[in-house]
ZADO-1210 file (C-alpha; in nm, 4 decimals, padded with zeros to 6 digits):
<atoms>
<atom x="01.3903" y="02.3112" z="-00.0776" code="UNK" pos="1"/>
<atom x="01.1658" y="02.5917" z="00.0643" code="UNK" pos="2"/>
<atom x="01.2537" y="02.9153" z="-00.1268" code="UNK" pos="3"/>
<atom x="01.2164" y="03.1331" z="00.1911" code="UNK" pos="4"/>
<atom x="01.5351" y="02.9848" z="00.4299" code="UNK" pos="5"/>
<atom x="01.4049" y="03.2498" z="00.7051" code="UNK" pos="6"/>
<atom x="01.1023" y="03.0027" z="00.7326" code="UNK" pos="7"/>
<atom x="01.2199" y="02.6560" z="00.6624" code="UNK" pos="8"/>
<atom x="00.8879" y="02.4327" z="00.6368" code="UNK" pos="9"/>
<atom x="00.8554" y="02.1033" z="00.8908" code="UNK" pos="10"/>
<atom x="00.6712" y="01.8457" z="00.7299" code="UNK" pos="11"/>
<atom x="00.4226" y="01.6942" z="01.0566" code="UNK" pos="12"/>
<atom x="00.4553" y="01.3188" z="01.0487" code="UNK" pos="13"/>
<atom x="00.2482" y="01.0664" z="01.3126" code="UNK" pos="14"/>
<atom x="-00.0189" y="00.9098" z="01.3256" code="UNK" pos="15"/>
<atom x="-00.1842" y="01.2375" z="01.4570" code="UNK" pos="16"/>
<atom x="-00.3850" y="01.2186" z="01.1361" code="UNK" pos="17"/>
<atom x="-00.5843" y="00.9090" z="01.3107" code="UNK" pos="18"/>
<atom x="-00.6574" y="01.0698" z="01.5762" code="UNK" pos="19"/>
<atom x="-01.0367" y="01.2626" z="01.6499" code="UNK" pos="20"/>
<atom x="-00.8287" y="01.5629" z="01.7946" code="UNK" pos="21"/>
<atom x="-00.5954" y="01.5613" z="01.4712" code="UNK" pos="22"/>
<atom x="-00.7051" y="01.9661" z="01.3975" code="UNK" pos="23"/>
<atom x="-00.6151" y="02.0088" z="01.7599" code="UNK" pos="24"/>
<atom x="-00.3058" y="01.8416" z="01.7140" code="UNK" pos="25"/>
<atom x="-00.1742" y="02.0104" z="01.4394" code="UNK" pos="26"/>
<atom x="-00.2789" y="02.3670" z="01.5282" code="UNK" pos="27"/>
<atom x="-00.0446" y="02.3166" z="01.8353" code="UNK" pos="28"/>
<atom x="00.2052" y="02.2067" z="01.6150" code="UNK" pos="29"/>
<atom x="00.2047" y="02.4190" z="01.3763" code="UNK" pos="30"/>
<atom x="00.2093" y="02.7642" z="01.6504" code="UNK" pos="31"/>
<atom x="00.5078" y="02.5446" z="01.8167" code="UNK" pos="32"/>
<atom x="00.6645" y="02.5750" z="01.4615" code="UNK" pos="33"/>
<atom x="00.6070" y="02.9337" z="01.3825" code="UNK" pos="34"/>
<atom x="00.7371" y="03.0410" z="01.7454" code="UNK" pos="35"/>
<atom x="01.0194" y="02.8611" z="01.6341" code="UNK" pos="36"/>
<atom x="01.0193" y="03.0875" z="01.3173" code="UNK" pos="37"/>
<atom x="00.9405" y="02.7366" z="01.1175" code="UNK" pos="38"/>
<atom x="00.6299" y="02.6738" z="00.9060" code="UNK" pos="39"/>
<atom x="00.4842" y="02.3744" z="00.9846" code="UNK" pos="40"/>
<atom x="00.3304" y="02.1355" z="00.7076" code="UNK" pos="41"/>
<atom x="00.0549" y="01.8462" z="00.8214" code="UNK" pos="42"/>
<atom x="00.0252" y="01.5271" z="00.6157" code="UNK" pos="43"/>
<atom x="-00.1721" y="01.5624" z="00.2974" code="UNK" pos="44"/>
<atom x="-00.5437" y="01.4061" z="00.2558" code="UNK" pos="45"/>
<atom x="-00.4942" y="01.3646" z="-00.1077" code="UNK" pos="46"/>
<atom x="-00.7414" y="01.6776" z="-00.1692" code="UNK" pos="47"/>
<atom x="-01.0296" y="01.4679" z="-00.0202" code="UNK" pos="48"/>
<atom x="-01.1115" y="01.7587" z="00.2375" code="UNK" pos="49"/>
<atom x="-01.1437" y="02.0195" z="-00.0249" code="UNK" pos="50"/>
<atom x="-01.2817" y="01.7873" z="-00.3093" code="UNK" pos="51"/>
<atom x="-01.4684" y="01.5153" z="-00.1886" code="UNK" pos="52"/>
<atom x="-01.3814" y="01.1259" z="-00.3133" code="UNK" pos="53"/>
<atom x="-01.5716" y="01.2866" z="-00.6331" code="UNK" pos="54"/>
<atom x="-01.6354" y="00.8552" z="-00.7248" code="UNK" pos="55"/>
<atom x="-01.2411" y="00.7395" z="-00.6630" code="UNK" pos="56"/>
<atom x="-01.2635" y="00.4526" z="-00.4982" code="UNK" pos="57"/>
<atom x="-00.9796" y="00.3690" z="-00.2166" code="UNK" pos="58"/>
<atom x="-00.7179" y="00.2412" z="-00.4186" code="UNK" pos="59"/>
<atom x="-00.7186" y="00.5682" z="-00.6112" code="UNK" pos="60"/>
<atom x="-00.7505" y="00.7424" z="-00.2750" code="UNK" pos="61"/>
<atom x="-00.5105" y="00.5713" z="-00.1335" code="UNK" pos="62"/>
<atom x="-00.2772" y="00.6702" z="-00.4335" code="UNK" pos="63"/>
<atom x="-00.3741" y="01.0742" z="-00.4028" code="UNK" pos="64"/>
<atom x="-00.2559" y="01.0520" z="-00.0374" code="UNK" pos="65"/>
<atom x="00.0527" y="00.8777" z="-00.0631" code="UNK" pos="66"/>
<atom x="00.1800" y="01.1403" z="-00.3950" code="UNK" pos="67"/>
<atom x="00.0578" y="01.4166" z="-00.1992" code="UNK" pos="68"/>
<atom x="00.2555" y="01.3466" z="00.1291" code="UNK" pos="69"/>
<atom x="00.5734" y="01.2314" z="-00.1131" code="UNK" pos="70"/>
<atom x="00.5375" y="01.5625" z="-00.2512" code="UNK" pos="71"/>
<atom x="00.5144" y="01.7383" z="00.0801" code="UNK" pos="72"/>
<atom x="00.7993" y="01.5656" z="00.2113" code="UNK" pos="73"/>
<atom x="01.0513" y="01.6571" z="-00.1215" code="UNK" pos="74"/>
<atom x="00.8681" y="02.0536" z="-00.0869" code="UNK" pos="75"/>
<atom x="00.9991" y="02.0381" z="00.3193" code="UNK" pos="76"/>
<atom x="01.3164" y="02.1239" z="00.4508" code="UNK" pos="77"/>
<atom x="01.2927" y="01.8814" z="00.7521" code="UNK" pos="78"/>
<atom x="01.1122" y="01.6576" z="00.9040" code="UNK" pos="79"/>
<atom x="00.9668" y="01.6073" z="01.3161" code="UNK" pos="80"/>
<atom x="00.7769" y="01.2126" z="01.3081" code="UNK" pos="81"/>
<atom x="00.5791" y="01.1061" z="01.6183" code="UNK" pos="82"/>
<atom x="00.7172" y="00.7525" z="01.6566" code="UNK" pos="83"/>
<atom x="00.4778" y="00.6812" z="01.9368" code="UNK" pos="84"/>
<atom x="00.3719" y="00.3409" z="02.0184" code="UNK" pos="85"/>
<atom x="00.0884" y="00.2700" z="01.7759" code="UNK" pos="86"/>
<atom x="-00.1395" y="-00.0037" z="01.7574" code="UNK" pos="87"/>
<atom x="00.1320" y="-00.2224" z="01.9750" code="UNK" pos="88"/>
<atom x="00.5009" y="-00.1615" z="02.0435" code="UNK" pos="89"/>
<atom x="00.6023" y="-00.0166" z="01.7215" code="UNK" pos="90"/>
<atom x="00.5541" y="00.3005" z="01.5704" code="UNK" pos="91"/>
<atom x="00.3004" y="00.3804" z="01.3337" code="UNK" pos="92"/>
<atom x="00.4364" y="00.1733" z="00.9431" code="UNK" pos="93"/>
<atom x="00.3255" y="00.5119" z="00.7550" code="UNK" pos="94"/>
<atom x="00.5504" y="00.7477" z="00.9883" code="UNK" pos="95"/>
<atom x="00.8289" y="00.4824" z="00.9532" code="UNK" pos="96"/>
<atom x="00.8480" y="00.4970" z="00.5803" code="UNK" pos="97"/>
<atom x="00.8189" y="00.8715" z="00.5770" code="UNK" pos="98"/>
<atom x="01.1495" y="00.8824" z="00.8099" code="UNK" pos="99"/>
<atom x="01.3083" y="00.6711" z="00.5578" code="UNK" pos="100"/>
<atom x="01.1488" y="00.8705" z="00.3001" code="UNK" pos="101"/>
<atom x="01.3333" y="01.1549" z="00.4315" code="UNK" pos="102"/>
<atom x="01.6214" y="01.0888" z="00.5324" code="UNK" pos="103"/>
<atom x="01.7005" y="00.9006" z="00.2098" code="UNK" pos="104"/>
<atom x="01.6586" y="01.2673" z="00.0237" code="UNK" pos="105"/>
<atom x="01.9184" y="01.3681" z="00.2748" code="UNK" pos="106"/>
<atom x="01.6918" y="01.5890" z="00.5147" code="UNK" pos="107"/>
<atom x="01.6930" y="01.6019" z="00.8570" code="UNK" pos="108"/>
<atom x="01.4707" y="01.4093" z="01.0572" code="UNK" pos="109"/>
<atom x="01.4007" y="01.4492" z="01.4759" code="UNK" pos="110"/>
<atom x="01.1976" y="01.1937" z="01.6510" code="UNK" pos="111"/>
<atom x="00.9805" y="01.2273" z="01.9422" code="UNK" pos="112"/>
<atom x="00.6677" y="01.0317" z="02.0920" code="UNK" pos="113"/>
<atom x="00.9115" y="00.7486" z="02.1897" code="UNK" pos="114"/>
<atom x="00.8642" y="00.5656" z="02.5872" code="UNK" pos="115"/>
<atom x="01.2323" y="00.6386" z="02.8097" code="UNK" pos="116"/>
<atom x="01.3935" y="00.2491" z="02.7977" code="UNK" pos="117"/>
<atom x="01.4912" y="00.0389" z="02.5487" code="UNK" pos="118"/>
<atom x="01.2859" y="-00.0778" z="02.3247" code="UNK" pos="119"/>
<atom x="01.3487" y="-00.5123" z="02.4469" code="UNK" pos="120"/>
<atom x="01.2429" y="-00.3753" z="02.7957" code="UNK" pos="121"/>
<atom x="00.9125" y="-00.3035" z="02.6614" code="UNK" pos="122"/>
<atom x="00.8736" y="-00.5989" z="02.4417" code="UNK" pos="123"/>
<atom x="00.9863" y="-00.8003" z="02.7565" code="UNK" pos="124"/>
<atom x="00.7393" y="-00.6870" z="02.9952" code="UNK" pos="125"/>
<atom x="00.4186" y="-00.7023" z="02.7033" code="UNK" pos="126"/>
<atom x="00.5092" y="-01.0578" z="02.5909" code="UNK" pos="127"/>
<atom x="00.6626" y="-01.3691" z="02.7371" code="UNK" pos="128"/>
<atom x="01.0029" y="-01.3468" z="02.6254" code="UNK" pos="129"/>
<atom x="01.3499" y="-01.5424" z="02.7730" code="UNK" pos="130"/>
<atom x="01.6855" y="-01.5403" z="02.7815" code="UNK" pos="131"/>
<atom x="01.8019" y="-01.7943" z="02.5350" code="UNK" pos="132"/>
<atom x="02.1639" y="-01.9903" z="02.6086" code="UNK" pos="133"/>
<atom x="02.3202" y="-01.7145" z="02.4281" code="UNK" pos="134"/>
<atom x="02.1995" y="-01.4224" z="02.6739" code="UNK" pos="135"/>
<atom x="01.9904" y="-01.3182" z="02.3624" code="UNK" pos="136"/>
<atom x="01.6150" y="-01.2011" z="02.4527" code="UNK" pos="137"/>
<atom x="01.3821" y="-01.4111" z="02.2400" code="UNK" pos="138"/>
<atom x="01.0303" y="-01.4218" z="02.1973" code="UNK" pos="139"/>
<atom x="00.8931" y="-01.7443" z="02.4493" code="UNK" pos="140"/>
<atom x="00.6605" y="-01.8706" z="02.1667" code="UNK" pos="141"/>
<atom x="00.8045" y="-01.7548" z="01.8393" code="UNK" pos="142"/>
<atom x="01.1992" y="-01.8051" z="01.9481" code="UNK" pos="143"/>
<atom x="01.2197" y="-01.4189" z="01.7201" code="UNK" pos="144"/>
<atom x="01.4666" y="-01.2332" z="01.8819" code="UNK" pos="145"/>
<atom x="01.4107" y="-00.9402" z="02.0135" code="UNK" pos="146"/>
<atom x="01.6120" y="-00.6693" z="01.9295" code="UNK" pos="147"/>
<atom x="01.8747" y="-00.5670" z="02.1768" code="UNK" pos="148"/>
<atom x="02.1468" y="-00.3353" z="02.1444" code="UNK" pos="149"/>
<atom x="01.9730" y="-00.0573" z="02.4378" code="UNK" pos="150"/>
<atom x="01.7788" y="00.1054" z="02.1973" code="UNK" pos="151"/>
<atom x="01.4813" y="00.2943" z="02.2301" code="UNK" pos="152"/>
<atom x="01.3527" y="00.1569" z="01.8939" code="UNK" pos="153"/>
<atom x="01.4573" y="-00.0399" z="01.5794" code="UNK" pos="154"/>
<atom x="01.8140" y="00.0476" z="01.5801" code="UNK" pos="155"/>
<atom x="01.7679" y="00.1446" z="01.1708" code="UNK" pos="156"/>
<atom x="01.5794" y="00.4646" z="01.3796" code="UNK" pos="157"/>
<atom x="01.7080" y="00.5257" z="01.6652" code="UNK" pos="158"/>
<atom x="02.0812" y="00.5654" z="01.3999" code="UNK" pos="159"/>
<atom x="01.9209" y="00.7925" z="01.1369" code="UNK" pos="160"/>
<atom x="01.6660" y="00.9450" z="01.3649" code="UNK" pos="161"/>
<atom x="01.7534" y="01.1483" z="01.7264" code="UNK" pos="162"/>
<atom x="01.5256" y="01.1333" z="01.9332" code="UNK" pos="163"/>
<atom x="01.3093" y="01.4077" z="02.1908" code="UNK" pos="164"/>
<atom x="01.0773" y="01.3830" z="02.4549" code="UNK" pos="165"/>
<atom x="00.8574" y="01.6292" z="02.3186" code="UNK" pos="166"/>
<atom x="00.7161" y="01.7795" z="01.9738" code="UNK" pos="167"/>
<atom x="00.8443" y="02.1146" z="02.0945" code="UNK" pos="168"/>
<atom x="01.1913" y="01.9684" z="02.2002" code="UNK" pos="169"/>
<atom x="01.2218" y="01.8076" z="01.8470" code="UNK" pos="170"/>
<atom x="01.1323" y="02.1033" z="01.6713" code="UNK" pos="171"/>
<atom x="01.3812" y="02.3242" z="01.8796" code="UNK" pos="172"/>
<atom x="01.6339" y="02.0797" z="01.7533" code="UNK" pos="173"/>
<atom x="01.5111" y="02.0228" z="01.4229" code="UNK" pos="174"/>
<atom x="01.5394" y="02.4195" z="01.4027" code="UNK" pos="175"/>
<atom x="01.8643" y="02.4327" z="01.5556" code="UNK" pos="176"/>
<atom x="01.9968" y="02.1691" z="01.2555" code="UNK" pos="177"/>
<atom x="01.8201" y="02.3558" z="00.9631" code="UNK" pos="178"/>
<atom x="02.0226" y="02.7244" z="01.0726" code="UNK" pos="179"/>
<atom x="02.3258" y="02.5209" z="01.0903" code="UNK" pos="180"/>
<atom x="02.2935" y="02.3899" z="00.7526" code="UNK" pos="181"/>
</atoms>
């Protein structure tokens, strides 16, 4: 836990870090975060952007990043994740296990990034899907059902994970959770 509770720190998951206006991103989230009297905490590189590779090669990389945002998360006192469609209909797989990740170590988690509807609506109108005998929505060439239930996403999220409209709307109510704590 953060040893200063007046400024509880937000770890910054999404796939923002993917993205060519990731600095952008993250100074806006950050300023949302300190309005909010919260200290906001961006994904970790590993090091690379103050060190260099210096000759690892990317499964060594790939090793520094993943400790380095494990750490961050554990060092955090909550947790806002983009969940934004990315690269198809489901959020990004990295953001995903850094929900998990979190909420498993028992902190709080808000979601945001996520299209109004339920998540089979979308799936339904971006692949041919029918109604099997059932009533259950399946997947026209697969016969994989899609997941029902009215949620926005995966129910295993949309149970552990609220959900905002908006980074700033999930950090108000991240903030909000952390003072009640």
């Amino acid at each position: 836990m953060n040893a200063n509770p007046a400024r509880p720190r937000v770890y910054l998951a999404g796939p923002d870090v993917f993205f060519p206006d990731s600095r952008d991103i993250f100074e806006r989230l950050r300023a949302s975060c300190a309005r909010l009297g919260l200290e906001g905490v961006e994904p970790s590189d590993g090091g690379l952007a103050e060190s260099g590779p210096q000759g690892a090669n990317d499964d060594e990389l790939a090793q520094r990043i993943y400790e380095g945002n494990v750490r961050l998360i554990h060092a955090c006192d909550g947790v806002i994740a983009n969940l934004c469609a990315f690269r198809g209909l489901e959020p990004d797989s990295g953001t995903v296990f850094e929900v998990g990740y979190a909420v498993a170590l028992g902190k709080p988690v808000v979601g945001y990034g996520v299209a109004p509807g339920s998540y089979a609506d979308r799936v339904g109108a971006a692949l041919p899907c029918t109604r099997a005998a059932d009533g259950q929505l399946r997947e026209t060439g697969s016969g994989a059902m899609v997941e029902g239930l009215g949620q926005r996403l995966n129910l295993m999220l949309t149970r552990s994970t609220p959900l905002e409209d908006s980074a700033e709307a999930a950090l108000r109510r991240l903030a909000q959770q952390l003072q009640s704590r």
